[in-house]
N, C-alpha and C positions, 0 to 999 in steps of 0.2 A: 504494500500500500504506500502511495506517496505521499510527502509532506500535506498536512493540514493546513493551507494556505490562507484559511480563516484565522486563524490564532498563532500566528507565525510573525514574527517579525514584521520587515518590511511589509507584509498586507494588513498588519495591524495595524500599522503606522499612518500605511492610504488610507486605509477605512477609518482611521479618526481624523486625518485633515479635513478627511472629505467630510464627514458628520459634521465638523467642527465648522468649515466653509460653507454647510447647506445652514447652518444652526445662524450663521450671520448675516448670511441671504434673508432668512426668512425674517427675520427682527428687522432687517432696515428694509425689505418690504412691509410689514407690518406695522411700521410707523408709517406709511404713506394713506395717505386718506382718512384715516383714524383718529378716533381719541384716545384706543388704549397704551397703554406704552409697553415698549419690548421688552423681552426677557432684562433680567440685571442679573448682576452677583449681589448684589447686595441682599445683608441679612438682618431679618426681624431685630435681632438682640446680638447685636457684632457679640459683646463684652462675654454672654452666655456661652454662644457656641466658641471662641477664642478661649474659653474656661475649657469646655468639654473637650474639646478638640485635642488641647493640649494633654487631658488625660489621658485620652486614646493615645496621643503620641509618646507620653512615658509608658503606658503598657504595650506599648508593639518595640519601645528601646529598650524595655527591661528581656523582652520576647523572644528579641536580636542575642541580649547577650547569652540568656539560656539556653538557647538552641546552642552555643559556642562552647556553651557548657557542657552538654550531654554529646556534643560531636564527637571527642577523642575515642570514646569505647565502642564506636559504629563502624562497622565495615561493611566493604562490596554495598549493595544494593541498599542497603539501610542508610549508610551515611549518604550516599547519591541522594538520596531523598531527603534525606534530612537537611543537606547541604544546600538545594534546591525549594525546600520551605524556607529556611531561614534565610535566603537571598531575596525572597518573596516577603517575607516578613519588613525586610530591609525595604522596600520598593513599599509597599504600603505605607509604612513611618515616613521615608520621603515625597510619596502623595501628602498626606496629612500636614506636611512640612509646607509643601506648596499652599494645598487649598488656606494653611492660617496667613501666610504673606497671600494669597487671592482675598481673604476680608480686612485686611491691613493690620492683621496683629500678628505679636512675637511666637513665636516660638521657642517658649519658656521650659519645657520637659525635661525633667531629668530621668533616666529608666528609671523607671519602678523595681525595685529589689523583690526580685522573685524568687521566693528560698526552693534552694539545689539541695535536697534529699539524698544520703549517699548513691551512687547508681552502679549496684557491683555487674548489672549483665547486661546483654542486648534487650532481653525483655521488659527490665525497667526503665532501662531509657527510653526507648518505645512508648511507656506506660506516661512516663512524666512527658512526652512533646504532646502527647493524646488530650493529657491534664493540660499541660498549657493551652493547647489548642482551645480547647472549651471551655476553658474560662476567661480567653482573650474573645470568645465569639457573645459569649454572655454582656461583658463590658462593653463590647461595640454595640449587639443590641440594645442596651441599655441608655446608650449615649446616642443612639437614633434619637430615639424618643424622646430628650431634650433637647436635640439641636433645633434651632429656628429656622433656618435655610436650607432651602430643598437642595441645592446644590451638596453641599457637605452631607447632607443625610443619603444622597445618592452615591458618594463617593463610600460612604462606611458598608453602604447595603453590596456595593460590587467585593468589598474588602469581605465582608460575612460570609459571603458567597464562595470564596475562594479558600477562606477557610474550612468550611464545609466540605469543600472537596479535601484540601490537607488532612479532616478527620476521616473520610471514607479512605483515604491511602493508608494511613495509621491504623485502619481497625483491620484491613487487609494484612500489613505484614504483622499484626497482633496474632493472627492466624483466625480472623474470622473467611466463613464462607464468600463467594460471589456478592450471594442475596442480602447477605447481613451487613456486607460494606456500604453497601448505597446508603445516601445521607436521608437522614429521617426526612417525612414529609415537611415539616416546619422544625429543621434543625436549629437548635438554640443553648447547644452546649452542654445538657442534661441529660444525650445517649449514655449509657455506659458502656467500657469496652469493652471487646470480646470476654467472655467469662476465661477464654486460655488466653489474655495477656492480665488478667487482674493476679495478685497477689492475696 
């Protein structure tokens, strides 16, 4: 099978100028003739979401470094994967980075110190990115539901999203089945994993 030129790179990158080019088109048509006015960034309550934002962005840098933390006792196929969430993790915190300089505020986070439990095996280490995972996915839901700008609430829900998949990969090499991997119908961090990756 050949590359998935949907989710790939360089066709990523056209299909967001172009979204991004049809999304500016339609707004300064949309001013013409009208009284309503065009899309904005601008957000209900800067100061609120500029608060929440930032906390998501200390829990994806605390996220970052725990992933760094459970890497050394991961091999072959496990670390790939690990090494590959937490580069994604890294790419999320620097979304979040962005959208807070897109409502004109700092970027104050420091990581969130997320306690590292000893991890004597492949299996626990597993167990704890599963943990993190879902209680980074919980905090991000969470932080929907305050933010005041549909923009940032749209950027957290593609991030949930993604993680969601990160815990269907993790329940996979926990050693669950096919059927058991797929992400709950409204995942929110509250699966439990496979009963052969718990302790």
């Amino acid at each position: 099978m050949g590359r998935n030129a949907i989710t790939r790179g360089g066709a990523v990158r056209r299909g967001l100028a172009a979204l991004l080019a049809g999304a500016a088109l339609a707004a300064t048509l949309g001013g013409c003739g009208g009284e309503r006015p065009g899309p904005t960034t601008a957000v209900p309550d800067r100061d609120l979401d500029a608060e929440v934002l930032n906390g998501i962005l200390s829990r994806q840098l605390g996220a970052v470094a725990a992933y760094r933390a459970a890497l050394p006792g991961l091999r072959g196929a496990d670390r790939a994967l690990a090494e590959r969430m937490r580069a994604q993790e890294q790419e999320h915190a620097n979304a979040v980075t962005k959208a807070l300089r897109g409502i004109g505020a700092a970027a104050e986070a420091e990581p969130e110190a997320i306690p590292l439990r000893p991890l004597r095996d492949r299996a626990e280490r597993l167990l704890f990115l599963y943990e993190l995972e879902s209680a980074t996915i919980d905090a991000e839901l969470k932080a929907i539901t305050q933010l005041t700008g549909a923009w940032p609430r749209a950027l957290l829900a593609t991030i949930v999203a993604n993680q969601a998949e990160h815990l269907a990969l993790l329940r996979r090499r926990l050693g669950a089945d096919l059927a058991a991997t797929l992400p709950a119908a409204f995942e929110d961090g509250t699966v439990d994993p496979p009963a052969s990756g718990r302790r």
